[in-house]
C-alpha positions as CSV (number, residue, x, y, z in Angstrom):
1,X,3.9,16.4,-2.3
2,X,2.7,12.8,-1.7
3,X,4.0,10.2,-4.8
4,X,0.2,9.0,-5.6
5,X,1.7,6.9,-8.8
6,X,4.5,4.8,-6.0
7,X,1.2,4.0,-4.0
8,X,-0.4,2.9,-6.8
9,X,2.1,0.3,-7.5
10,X,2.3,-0.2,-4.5
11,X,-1.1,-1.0,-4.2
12,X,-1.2,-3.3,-7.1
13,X,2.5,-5.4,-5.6
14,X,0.8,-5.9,-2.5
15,X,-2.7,-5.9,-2.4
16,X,-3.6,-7.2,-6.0
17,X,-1.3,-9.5,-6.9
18,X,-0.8,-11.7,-3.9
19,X,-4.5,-12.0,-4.3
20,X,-3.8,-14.1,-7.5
21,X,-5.0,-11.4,-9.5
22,X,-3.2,-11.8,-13.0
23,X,-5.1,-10.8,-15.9
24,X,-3.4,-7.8,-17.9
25,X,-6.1,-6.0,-17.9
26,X,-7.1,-5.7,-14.6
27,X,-3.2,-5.0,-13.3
28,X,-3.6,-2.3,-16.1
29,X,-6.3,-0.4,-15.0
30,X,-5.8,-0.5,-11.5
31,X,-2.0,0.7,-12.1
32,X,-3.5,3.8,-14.8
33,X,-6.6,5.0,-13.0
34,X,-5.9,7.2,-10.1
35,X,-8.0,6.1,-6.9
36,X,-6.9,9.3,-5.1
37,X,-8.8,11.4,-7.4
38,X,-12.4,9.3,-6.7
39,X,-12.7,9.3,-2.9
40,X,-13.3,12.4,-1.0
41,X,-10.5,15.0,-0.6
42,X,-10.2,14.6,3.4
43,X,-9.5,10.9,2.3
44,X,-7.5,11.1,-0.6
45,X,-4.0,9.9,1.6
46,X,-5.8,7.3,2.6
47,X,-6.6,6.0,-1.1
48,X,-4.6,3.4,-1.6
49,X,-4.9,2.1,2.2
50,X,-6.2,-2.2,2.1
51,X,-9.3,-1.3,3.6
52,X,-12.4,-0.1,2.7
53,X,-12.5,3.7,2.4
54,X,-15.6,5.5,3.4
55,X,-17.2,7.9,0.8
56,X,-19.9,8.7,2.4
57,X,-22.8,7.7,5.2
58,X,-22.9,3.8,5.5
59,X,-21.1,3.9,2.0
60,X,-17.5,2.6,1.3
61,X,-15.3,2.1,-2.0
62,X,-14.4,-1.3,-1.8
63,X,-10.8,-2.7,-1.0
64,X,-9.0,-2.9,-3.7
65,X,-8.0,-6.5,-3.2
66,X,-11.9,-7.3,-3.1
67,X,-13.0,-5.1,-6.2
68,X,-10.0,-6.8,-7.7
69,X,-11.2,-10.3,-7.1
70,X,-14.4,-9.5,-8.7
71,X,-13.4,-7.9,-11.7
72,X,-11.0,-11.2,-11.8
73,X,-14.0,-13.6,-11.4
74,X,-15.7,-11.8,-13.8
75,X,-13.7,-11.8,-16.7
76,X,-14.8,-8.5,-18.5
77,X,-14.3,-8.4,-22.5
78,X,-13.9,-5.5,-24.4
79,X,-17.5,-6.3,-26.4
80,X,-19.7,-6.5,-23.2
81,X,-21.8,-3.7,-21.1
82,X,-21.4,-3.6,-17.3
83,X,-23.9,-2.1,-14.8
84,X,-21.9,-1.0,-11.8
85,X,-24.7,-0.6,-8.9
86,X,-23.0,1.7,-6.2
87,X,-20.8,3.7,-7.9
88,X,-19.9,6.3,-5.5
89,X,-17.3,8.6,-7.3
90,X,-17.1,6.3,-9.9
91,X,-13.6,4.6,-9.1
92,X,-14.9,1.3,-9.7
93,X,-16.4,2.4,-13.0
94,X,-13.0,3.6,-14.6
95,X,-11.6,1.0,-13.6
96,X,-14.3,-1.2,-15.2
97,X,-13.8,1.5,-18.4
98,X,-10.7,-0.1,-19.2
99,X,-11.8,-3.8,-20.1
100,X,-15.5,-3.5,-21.3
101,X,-17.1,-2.0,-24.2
102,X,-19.1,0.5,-21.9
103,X,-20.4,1.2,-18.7
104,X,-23.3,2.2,-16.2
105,X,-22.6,3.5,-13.6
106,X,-25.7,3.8,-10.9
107,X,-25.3,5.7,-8.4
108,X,-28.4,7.8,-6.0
109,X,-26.2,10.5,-4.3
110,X,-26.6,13.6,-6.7
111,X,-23.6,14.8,-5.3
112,X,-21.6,12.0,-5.9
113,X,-23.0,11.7,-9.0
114,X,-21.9,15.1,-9.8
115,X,-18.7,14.8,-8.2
116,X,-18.4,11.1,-10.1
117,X,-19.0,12.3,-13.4
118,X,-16.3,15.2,-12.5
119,X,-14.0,12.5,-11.7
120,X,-14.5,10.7,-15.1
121,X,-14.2,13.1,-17.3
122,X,-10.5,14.1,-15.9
123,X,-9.6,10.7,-16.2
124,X,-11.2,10.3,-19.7
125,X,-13.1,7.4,-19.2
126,X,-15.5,8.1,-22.0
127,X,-17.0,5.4,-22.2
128,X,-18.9,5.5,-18.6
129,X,-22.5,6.6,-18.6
130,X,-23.3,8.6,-14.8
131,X,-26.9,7.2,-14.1
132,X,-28.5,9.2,-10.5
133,X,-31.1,6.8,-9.8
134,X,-32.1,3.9,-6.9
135,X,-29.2,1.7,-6.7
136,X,-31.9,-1.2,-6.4
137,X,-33.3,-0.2,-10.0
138,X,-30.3,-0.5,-11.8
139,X,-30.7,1.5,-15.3
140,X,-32.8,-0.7,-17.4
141,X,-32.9,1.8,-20.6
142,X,-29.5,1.0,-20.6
143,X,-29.7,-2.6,-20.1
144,X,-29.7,-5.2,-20.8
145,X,-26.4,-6.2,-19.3
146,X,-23.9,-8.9,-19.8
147,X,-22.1,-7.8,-16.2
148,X,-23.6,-6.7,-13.4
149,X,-21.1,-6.1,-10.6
150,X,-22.4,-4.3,-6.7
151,X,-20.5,-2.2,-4.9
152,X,-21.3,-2.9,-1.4
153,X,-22.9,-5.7,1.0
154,X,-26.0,-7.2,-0.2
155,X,-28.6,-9.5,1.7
156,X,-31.4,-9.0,-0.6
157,X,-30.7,-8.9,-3.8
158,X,-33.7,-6.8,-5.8
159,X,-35.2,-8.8,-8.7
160,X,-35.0,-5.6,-11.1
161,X,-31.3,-6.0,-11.0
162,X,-31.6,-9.9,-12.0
163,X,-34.0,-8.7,-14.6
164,X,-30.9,-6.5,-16.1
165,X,-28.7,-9.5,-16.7
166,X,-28.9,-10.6,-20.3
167,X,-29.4,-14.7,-20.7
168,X,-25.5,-16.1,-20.5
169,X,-24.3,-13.0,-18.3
170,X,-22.9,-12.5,-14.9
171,X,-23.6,-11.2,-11.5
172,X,-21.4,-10.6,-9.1
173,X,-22.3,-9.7,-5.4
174,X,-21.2,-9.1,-2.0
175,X,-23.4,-11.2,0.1
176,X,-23.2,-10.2,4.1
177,X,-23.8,-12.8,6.6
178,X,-23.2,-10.9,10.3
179,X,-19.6,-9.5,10.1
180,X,-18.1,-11.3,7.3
181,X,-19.7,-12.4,3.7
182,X,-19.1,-13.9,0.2
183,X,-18.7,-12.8,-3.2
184,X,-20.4,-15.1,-5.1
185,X,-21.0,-14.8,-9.0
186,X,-24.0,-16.1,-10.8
187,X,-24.3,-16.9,-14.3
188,X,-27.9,-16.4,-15.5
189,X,-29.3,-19.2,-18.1
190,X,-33.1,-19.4,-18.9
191,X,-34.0,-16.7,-16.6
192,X,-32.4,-18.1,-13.4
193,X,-29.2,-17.3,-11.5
194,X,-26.8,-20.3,-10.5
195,X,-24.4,-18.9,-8.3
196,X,-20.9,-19.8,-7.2
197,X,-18.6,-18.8,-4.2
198,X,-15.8,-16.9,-5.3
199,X,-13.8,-15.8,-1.8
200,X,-14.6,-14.3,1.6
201,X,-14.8,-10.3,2.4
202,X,-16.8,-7.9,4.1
203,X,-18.6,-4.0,3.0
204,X,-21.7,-2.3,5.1
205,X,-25.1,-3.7,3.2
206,X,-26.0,-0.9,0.6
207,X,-29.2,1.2,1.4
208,X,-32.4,-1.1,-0.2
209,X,-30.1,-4.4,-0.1
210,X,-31.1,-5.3,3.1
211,X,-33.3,-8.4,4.3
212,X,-36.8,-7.5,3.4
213,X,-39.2,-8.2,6.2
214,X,-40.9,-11.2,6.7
215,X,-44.7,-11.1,6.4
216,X,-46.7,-10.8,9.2
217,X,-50.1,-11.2,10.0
């Protein structure tokens, strides 16, 4: 029988926290929340691998190192509401559980989203809402948001999500140039995003995130 809760520490020893990943809360969640029991069962020895782990056609769960990273740059409080665009089976999201007041997760498969909210509710995460919808709409009956964090590669980033943020929140996303890209986070004030690199990594570009064409006559 394979020792999940070794690999999760593992996990954490050597892909977390030689990222200089050290908040308590993060280390916390990601050592509680059992991955293998969000990706698809033909995958779930492959859980804790330092890659990204696909979940479905030209859709990953992010590295842990990179979702990690995020969450780090971040800096979730208990007393804030997090849209988590891309979702999948909702790994991200429990993990997200575990630092904020509540969460959304948004997600367009309905069978992940069944599947997701499956997922959830054995681990408990109560405090996740399951939301099947466009991943470019976000949830805005929900929102607004004080964190809004993607799940995947972004080149275009939809203006309905950076309508979600509340004034003083935080975006972060993965934006794809070629093979490699950048997580940068953006604080919104007065209605515009300033953004800031925060490290290097890569994820396919989520369906609706790519360029949009340019206009042609």
């Amino acid at each position: 029988m394979t020792d999940f809760a070794t690999r999760r520490t593992m996990m954490v020893d050597t892909q977390v926290r030689p990222s200089d990943v050290t908040k308590f809360p993060i280390i916390d969640a990601m050592l509680t929340v059992q991955r293998e029991n969000f990706v698809p069962a033909s995958h779930r020895e492959a859980a804790y691998m330092g890659e990204n782990l696909t979940v479905a056609r030209d859709r990953v769960m992010l590295e842990p190192r990179t979702l990690a990273k995020m969450l780090d740059a971040l800096d979730i409080t208990n007393s804030e509401l997090v849209l988590d665009v891309g979702a999948g089976l909702g790994y991200s999201s429990a993990v997200i559980a575990h630092m904020a007041e509540a969460v959304v997760a948004v997600e367009e498969d309905s069978d992940m989203v069944r599947d997701g909210q499956d997922a959830l509710s054995e681990a408990g995460a109560d405090n996740v809402i399951m939301h099947e919808g466009p991943l470019i709409g976000g949830a805005p009956e929900h929102g607004p948001y004080d964190v809004v964090i993607v799940q995947g590669g972004v080149r275009h980033l939809p203006e309905a999500l950076v309508a979600q943020v509340k004034d003083g929140g935080r975006i972060a996303c993965l934006f794809m140039e070629g093979a490699l890209g950048e997580v940068r986070i953006g604080r919104k004030s007065d209605g515009t995003v300033s953004w800031r690199m925060a490290f290097n990594a890569g994820a396919p570009v989520l369906p609706g995130f790519e360029r949009e064409a340019a206009f042609e006559f």
